[in-house]
C-alpha atoms as one frame of an Amber mdcrd trajectory, in Angstrom:
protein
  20.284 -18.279 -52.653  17.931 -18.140 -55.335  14.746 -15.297 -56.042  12.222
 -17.302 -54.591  13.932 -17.726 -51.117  14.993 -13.922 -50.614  11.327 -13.038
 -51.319  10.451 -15.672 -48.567  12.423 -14.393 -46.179  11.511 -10.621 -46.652
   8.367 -11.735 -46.666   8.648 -13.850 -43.362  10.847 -10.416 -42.023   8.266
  -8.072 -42.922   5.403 -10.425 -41.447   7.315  -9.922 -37.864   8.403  -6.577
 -37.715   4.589  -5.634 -38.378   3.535  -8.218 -35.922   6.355  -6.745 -32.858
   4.875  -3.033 -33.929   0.989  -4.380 -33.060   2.305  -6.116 -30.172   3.947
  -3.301 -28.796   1.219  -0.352 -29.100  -1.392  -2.418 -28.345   0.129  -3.925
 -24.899   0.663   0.005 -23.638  -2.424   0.839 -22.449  -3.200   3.847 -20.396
  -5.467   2.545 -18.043  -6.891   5.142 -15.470 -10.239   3.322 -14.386  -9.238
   1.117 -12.132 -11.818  -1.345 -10.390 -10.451   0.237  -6.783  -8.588   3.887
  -6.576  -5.612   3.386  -4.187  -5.000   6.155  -1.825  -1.434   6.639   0.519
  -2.777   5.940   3.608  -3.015   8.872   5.990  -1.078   7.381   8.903   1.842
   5.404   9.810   1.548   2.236  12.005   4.138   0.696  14.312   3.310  -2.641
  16.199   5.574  -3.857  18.833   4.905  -7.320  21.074   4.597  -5.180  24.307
   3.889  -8.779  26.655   3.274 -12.202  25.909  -0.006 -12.059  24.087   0.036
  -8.462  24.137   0.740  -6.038  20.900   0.634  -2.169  21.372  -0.052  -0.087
  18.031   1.562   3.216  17.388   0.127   5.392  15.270   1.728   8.697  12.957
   1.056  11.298  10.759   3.792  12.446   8.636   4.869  15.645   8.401   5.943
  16.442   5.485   7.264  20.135   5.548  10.713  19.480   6.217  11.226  16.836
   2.823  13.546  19.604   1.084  15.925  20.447   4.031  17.890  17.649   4.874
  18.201  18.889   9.211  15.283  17.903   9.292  13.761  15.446   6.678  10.300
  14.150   7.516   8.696  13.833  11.216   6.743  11.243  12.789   3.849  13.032
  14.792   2.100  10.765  17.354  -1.941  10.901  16.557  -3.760  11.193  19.942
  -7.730  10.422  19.924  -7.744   8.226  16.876 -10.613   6.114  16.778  -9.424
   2.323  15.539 -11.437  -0.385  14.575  -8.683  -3.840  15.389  -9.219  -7.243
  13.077  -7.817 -10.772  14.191  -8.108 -12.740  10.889 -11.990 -11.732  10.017
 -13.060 -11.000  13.644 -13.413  -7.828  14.878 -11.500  -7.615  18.650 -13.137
  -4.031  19.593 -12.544  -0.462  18.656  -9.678   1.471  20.735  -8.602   5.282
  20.842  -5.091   6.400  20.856  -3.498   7.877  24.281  -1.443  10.841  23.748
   1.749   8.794  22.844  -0.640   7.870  19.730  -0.783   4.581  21.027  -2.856
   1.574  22.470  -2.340  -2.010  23.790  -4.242  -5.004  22.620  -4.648  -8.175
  24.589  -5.153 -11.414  22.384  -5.541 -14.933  23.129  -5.037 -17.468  19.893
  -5.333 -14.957  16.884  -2.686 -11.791  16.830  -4.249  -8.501  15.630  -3.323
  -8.612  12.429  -5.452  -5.317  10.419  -6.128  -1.979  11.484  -8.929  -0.011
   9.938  -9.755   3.764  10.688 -10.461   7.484   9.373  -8.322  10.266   9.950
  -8.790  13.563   8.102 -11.949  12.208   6.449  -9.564   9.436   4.854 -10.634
   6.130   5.568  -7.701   3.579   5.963  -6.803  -0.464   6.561  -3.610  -1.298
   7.320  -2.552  -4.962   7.492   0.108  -6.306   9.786
């Protein structure tokens, strides 16, 4: 290999590495303004097919106390009186209150309730199914 050609290439090699090191701090970006904050929802939702045309929504709050000690781990406490606001594709099917099992049973007829919007401890939450 001649002068010329080894000047080239550590040219050329010199031309990349500085190119990969722009690439790199300029593609980690810290970004903490995000166009919508996500919060963990407040509650835990189980839906079960109850009947034929028929779903029944349970609904939870974790407890969270017993994460350290493996006897007992996290617990699953039924939420009684929560006020729920139940979505079939866009439509609105009516707003229904938890029993004391933390649960309540939805009749449908084409569309399955599919979202499930609410507050509970001044945390408003949508939950899709």
């Amino acid at each position: 290999m001649n002068e010329k050609s080894i000047k080239l290439r550590a040219n050329y090699i010199i031309v990349l590495m500085v190119a990969m090191i722009i690439v790199t701090l300029s593609s980690c970006e810290d970004v903490n303004d995000m166009a919508v904050n996500k919060v963990a929802s407040p509650v835990l939702l189980d839906v079960k097919n109850s009947a034929a045309n028929e779903v029944t929504a349970y609904f939870y709050e974790l407890d969270k106390t017993g994460i350290l000690d493996h006897t007992v781990g996290i617990d699953s406490i039924p939420l009684s009186g929560l006020s729920i606001e139940v979505f079939a594709g866009t439509a609105s099917v009516g707003v229904f209150t938890t029993d004391g099992d933390g649960s309540f049973s939805v009749a449908y007829d084409v569309n399955k309730p599919s979202e499930y919007a609410g507050v509970h401890k001044g945390i408003a939450f949508r939950i899709k199914k």
